[in-house]
C-alpha positions as CSV (number, residue, x, y, z in Angstrom):
1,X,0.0,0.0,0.0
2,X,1.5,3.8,-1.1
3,X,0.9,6.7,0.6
4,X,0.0,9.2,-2.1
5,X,-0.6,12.8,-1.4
6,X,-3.3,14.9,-3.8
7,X,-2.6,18.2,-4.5
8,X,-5.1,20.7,-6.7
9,X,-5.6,24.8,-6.2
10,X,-9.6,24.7,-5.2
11,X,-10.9,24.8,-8.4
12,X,-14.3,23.6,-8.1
13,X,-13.9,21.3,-11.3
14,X,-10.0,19.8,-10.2
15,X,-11.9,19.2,-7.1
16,X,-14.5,17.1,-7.7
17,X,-12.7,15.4,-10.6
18,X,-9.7,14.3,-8.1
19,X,-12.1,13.4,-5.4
20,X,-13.2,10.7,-8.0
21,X,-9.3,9.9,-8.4
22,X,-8.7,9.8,-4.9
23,X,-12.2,7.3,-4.6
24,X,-10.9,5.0,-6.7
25,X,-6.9,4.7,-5.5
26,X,-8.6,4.5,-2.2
27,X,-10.4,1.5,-2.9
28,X,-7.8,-0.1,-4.6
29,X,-5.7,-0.1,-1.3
30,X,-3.8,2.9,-1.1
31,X,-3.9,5.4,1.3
32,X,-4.4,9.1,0.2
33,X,-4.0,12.6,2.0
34,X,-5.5,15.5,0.2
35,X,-3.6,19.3,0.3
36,X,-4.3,22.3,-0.6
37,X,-3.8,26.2,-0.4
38,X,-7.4,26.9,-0.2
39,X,-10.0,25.7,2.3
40,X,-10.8,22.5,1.1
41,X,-11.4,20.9,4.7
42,X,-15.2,20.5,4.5
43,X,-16.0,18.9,1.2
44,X,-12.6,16.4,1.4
45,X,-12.9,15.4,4.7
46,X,-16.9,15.2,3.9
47,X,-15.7,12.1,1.5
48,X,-13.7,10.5,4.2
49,X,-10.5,11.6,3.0
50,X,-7.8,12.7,5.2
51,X,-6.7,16.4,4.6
52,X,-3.5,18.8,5.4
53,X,-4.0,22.3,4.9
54,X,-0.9,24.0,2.9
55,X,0.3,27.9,3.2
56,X,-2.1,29.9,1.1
57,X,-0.9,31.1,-2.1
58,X,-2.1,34.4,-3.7
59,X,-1.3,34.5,-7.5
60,X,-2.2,38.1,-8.1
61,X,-0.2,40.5,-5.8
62,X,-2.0,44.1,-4.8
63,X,0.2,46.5,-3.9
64,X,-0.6,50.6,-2.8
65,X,-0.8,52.9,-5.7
66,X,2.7,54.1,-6.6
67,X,4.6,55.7,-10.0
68,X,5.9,54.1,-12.5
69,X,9.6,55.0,-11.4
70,X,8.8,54.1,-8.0
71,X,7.9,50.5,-9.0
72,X,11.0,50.1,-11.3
73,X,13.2,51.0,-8.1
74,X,12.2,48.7,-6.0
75,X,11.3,45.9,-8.4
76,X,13.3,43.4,-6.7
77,X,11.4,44.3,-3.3
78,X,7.9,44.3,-4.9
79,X,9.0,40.9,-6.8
80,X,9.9,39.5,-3.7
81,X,7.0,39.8,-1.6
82,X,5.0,38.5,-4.8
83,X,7.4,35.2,-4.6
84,X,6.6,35.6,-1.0
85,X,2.9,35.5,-1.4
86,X,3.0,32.3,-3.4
87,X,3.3,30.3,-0.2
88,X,5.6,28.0,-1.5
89,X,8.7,28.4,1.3
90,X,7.7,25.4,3.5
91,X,5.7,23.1,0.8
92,X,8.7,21.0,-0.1
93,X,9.0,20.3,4.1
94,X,5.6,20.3,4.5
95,X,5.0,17.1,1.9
96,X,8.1,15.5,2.3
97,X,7.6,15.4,6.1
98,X,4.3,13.2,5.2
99,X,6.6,10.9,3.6
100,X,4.5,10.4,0.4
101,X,5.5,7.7,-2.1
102,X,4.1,9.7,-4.8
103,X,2.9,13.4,-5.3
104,X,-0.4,14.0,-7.5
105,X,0.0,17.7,-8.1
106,X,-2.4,20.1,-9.9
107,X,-1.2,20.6,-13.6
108,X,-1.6,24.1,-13.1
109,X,0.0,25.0,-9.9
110,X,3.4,26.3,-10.9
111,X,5.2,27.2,-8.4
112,X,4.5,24.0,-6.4
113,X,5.3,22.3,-9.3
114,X,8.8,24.1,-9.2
115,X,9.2,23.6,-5.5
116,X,8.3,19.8,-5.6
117,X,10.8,19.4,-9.0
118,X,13.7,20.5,-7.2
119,X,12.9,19.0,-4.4
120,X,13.2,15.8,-5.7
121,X,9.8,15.0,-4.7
122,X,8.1,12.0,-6.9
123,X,5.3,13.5,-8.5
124,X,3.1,13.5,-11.4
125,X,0.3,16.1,-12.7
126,X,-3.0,16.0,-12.7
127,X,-5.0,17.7,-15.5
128,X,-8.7,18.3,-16.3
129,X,-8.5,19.6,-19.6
130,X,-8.7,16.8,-22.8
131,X,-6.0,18.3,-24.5
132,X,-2.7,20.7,-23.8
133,X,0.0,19.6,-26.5
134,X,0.1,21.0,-29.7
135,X,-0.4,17.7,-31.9
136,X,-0.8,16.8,-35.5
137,X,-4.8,17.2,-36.6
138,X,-5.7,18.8,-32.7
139,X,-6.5,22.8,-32.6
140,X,-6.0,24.3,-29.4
141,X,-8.3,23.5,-26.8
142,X,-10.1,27.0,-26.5
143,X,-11.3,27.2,-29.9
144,X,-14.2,25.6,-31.8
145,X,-12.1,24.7,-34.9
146,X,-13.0,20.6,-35.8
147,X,-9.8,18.5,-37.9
148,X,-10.1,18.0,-41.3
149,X,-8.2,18.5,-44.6
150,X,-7.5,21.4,-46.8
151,X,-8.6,24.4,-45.5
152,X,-9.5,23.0,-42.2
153,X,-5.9,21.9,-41.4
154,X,-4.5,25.4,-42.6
155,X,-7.1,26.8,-40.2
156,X,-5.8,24.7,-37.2
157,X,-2.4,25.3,-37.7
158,X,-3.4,29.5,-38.1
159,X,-4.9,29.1,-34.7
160,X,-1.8,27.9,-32.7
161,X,0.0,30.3,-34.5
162,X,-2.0,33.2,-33.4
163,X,-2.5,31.7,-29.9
164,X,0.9,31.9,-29.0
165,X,1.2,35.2,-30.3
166,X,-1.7,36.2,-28.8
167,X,-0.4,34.8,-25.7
168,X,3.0,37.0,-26.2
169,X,1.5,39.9,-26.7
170,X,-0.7,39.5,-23.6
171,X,2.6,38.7,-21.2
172,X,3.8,42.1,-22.6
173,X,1.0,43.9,-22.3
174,X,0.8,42.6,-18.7
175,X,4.9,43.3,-17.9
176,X,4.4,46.9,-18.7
177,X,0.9,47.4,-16.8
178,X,2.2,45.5,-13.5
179,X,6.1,46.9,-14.3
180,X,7.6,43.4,-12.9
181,X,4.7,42.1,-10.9
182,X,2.7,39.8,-13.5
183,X,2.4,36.6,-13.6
184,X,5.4,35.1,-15.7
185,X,7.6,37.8,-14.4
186,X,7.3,36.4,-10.4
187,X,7.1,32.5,-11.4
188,X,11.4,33.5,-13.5
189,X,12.0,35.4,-10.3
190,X,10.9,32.0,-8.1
191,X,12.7,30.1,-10.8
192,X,15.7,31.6,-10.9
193,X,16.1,31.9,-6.9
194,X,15.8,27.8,-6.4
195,X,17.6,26.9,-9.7
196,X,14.7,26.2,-11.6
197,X,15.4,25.8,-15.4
198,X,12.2,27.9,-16.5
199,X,13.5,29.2,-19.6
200,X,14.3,26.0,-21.0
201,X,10.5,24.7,-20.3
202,X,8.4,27.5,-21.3
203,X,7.3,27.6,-24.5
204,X,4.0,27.7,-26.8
205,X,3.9,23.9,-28.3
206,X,0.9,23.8,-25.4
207,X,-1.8,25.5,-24.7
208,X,-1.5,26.2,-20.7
209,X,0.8,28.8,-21.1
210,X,3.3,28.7,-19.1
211,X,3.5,25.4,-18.9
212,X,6.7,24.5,-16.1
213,X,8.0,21.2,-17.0
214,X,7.8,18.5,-19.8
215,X,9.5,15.9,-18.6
216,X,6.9,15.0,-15.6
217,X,3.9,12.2,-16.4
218,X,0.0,13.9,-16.0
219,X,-2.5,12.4,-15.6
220,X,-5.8,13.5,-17.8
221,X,-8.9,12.8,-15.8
222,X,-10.6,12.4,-19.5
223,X,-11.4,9.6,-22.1
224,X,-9.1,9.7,-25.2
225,X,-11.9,8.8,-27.0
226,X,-13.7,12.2,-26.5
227,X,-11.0,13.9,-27.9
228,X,-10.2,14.2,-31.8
229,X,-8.0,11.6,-33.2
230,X,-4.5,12.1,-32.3
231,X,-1.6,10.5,-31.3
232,X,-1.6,11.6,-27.6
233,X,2.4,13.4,-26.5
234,X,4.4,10.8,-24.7
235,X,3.7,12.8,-21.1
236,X,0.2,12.4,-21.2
237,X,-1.8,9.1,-19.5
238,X,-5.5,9.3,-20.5
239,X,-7.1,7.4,-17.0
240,X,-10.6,8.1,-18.1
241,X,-13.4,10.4,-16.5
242,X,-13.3,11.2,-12.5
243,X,-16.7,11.4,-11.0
244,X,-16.8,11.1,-7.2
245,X,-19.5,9.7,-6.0
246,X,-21.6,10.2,-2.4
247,X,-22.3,14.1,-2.5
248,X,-24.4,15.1,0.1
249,X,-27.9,16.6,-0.7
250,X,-30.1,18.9,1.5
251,X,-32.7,16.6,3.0
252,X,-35.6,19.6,1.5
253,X,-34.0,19.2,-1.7
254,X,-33.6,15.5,-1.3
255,X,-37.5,15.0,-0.5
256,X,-38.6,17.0,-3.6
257,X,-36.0,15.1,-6.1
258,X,-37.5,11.8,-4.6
259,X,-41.2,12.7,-5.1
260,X,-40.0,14.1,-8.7
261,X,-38.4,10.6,-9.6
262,X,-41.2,8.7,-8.5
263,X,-43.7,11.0,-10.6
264,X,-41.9,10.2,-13.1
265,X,-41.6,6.1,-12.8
266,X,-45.6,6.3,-13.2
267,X,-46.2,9.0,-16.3
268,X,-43.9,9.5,-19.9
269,X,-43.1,12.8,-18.8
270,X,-39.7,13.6,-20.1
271,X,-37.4,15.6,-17.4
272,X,-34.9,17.9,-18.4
273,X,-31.9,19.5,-16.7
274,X,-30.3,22.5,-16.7
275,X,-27.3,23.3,-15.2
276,X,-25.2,26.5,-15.2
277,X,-21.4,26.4,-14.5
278,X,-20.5,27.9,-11.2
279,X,-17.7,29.9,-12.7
280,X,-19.1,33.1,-14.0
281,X,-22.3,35.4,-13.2
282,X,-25.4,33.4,-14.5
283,X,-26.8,34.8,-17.8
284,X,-30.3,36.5,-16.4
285,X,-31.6,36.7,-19.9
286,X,-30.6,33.1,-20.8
287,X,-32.5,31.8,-17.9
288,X,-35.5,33.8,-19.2
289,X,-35.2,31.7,-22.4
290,X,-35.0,28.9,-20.0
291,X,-38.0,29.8,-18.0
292,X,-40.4,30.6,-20.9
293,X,-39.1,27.1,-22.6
294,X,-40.5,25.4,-19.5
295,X,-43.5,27.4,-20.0
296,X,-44.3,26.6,-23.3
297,X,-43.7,22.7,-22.7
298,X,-46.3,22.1,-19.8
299,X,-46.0,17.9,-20.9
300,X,-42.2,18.1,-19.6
301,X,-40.7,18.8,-16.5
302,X,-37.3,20.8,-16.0
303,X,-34.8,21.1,-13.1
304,X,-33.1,24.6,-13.2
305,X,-29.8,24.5,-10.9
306,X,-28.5,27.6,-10.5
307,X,-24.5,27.2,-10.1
308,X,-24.8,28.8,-6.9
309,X,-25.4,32.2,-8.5
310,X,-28.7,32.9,-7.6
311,X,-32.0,32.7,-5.5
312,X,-34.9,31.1,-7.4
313,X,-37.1,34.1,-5.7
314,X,-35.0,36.6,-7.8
315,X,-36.2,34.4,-11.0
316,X,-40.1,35.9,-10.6
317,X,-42.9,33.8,-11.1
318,X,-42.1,30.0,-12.1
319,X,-44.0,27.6,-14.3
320,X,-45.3,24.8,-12.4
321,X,-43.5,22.2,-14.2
322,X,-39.9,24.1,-13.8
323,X,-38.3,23.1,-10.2
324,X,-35.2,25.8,-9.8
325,X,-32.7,25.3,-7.2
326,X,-29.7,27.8,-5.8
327,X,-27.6,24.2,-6.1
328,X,-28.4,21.4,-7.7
329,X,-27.0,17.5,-7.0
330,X,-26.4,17.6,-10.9
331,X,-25.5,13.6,-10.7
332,X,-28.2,12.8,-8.4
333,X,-30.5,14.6,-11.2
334,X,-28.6,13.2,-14.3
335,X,-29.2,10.1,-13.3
336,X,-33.3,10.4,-13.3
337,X,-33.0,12.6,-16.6
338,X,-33.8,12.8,-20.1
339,X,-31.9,15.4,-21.6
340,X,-29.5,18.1,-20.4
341,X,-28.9,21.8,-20.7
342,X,-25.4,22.8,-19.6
343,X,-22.2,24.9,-20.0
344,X,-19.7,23.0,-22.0
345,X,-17.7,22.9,-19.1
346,X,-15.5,19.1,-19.3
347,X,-16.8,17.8,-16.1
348,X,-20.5,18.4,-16.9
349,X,-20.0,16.9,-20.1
350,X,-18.7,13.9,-18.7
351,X,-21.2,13.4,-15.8
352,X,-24.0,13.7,-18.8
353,X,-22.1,11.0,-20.6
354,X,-21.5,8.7,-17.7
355,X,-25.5,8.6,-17.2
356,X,-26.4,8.5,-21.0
357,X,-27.9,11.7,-21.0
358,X,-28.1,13.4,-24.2
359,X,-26.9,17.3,-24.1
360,X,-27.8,20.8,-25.7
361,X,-24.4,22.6,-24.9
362,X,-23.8,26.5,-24.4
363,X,-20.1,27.4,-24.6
364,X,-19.6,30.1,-21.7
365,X,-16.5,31.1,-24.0
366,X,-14.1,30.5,-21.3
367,X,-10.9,28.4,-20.8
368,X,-11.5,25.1,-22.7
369,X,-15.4,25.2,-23.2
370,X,-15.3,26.3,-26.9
371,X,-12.9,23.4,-28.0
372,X,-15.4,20.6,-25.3
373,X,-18.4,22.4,-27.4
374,X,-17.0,21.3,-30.9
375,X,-16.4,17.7,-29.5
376,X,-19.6,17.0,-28.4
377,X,-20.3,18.3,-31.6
378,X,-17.7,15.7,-33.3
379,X,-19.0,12.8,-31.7
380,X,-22.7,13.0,-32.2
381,X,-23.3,13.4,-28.4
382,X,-25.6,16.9,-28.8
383,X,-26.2,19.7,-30.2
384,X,-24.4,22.8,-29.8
385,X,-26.1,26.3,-29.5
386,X,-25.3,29.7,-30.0
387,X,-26.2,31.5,-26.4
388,X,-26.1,35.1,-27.8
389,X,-28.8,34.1,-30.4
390,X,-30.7,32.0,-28.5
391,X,-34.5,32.1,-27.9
392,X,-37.0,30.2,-26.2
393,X,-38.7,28.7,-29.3
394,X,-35.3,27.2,-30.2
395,X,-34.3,26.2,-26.8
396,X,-37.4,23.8,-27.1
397,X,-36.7,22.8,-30.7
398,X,-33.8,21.4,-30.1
399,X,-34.3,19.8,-26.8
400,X,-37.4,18.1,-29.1
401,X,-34.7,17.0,-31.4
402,X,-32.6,15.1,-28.6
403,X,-35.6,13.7,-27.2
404,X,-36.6,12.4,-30.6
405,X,-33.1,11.8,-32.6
406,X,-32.3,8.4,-31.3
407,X,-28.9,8.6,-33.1
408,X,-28.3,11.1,-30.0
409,X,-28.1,8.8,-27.2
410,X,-26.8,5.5,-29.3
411,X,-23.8,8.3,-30.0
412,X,-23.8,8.9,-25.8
413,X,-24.4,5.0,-24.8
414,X,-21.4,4.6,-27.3
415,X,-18.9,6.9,-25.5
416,X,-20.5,5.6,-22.1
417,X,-19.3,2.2,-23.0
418,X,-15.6,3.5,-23.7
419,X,-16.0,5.5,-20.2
420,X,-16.8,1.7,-18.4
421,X,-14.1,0.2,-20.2
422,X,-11.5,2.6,-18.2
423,X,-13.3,2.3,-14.7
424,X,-13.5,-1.5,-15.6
425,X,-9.7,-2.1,-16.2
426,X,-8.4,0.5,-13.6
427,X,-6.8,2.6,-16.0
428,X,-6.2,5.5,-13.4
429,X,-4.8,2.9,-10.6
430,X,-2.7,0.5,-13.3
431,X,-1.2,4.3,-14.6
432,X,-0.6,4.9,-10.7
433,X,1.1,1.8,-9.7
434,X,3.4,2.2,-12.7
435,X,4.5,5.4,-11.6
436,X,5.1,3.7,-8.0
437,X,6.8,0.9,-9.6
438,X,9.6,3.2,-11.6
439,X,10.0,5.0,-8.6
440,X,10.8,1.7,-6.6
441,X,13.2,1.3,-9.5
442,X,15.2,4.2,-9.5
443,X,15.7,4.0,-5.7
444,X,17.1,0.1,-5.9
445,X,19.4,1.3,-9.2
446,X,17.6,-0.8,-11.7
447,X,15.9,1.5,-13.5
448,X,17.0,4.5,-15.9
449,X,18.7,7.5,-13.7
């Protein structure tokens, strides 16, 4: 049995994804301690998981209103309490004095990543994004471009291109506003205090920019197979979806869910979901469309969770056949339901898979949800809308189509089946013990130095 030690930043999706991680090398016999720099206590501990909380880190230093040649003179000062703030001086002491045989360490916190490299710490990454390396026939994650030939491949190849200038630009742009203090600036002053080789890692043949080091396995908490087709960079160890299980559910909300389910075992009323990501500011004129959708479909009934975002009382009057919740157990719900209305945020995608729900998918136009958008697109697993043009009468049009299209949910059973097969052969454990095995090696001198 290994001790392995779970690290992620507090990201709500990282969370719950390596909570399902953590679930699964717990049951295959290993013991795990969970870390963070934010609070994390209640939900990790709430899954019976043993928890250490780490120095908080603070990626985007304040400081008091000062001149321009002000900052410039004391750069090194104001760069120093930003390293400072990072929180990374005891983390190598911290986890090594918990003697972990391996280190699962969020793919994007960097300076922990730093701190555990050179401290020879045994670790490996964890990311929840399907695809970081720039590959042959795979557009960068954040953009809605699908593979093909001719112009589609110069198109692809145009949009890494003008990310990484993009990208430039921005860490320019960004040097010059914060004179020192952004983001790449503090992680080369970090680097450069405990040796780390930064400027021979960074680089823009991947899309999290900057990415620390290339050498160190990750983990994706995805299915290849809900990717594009693509010869995968050596680093990266596809262990399938991570969905924890056993979230708890207000007993009020509980009792309501349970009489809804049951309704439902007795009539053909069709139940939709709609979930909004917990991320940003919940679109009030989307959930209009939402609402008056409901309205207009009195022979289904509809779940509305509301990310955490808002009240239903700020919502008005509601249908009768529309239940809206602050939060909503989306699995719990998934699990009862016909058809799904969500961001195209990678977690959400994968829960709707994992219960062969069908999904009408609105891109919140953040981080990776374009690129998820056009592969649920790809695969035949929903439909994609267009948020900004989206009205009520097409809201229920498509969800009509999904409820009707059978090719829908045979494409969703399909890619459900390929999501078993990786819970079913212990992918993420047999990727794990590997990891533990090599280690073993290079410690006993068998194994490559």
């Amino acid at each position: 049995m290994a001790h392995i030690i779970c690290i992620t930043g507090g990201l709500t999706g990282i969370l719950n994804a390596s909570l399902g991680l953590v679930q699964q090398l717990q049951q295959a016999g290993h013991r795990v301690t969970y870390a963070s720099p934010a609070d994390l206590r209640e939900p990790v501990t709430a899954q019976g998981v043993a928890y250490v909380q780490l120095d908080r880190w603070v990626m985007q230093l304040g400081e008091p209103p000062m001149g321009w040649w002000t900052k410039v003179r004391l750069l090194k000062e104001r760069q120093q309490r930003a390293v400072d703030a990072l929180g990374v001086q005891n983390f190598v002491e911290t986890v090594r004095g918990l003697s972990p045989d391996l280190l699962l360490l969020d793919v994007e916190m960097h300076p922990h990543i730093m701190a555990a490299v050179m401290g020879q710490l045994p670790v490996a990454l964890l990311c929840p994004f399907l695809s970081i390396w720039k590959r042959p026939n795979l557009p960068p994650i954040h953009t809605g471009t699908i593979p093909g030939n001719g112009w589609r491949r110069w198109r692809m190849e145009w949009s890494w291109l003008r990310y990484g200038w993009t990208k430039w630009k921005e860490f320019q742009q960004e040097r010059r506003r914060r004179v020192g203090l952004d983001w790449i600036s503090v992680l080369r002053c970090y680097a450069q205090q405990i040796g780390y080789p930064l400027r021979l890692r960074f680089g823009f043949r991947q899309w999290l920019v900057p990415y620390p080091d290339d050498r160190l396995p990750i983990l994706c908490m995805n299915a290849l197979e809900l990717d594009f087709p693509h010869q995968p960079h050596p680093s990266m160890h596809y262990v399938g979806p991570m969905i924890a299980e056993g979230h708890r559910t207000d007993s009020t909300i509980g009792r309501m869910l349970d009489t809804l389910f049951q309704n439902r075992q007795t009539s053909d009323r069709p139940l939709i979901y709609c979930g909004l990501s917990s991320l940003g500011k919940t679109d009030q004129q989307f959930l209009q469309q939402i609402i008056e959708a409901a309205e207009n479909s009195p022979g289904w009934d509809w779940v509305l969770g509301l990310g955490d975002q808002l009240e239903p009382k700020e919502l008005g009057d509601l249908p009768e056949n529309l239940y809206a919740l602050r939060w909503a157990p989306q699995l719990q719900i998934l699990n009862h339901a016909d058809c799904a209305i969500i961001s195209s945020g990678i977690n959400s995608i994968n829960e709707c898979i994992s219960c062969g729900v069908p999904m009408l998918v609105y891109s919140l136009d953040c981080a990776d949800q374009n690129g998820n958008a056009a592969r649920v697109s790809y695969h035949g697993l929903g439909i994609v809308g267009e948020r900004r043009q989206n009205t009520a009468a097409l809201v229920y049009e498509h969800i009509q189509t999904l409820l009707t299209d059978g090719r829908y949910r045979t494409n969703v059973e399909r890619m459900r089946r390929c999501f078993q097969q990786y819970a079913q052969k212990r992918r993420a454990v047999e990727i794990v013990e590997k990891l533990l095995e090599k280690r073993e090696e290079r410690l006993v001198g068998v194994g490559p130095p």
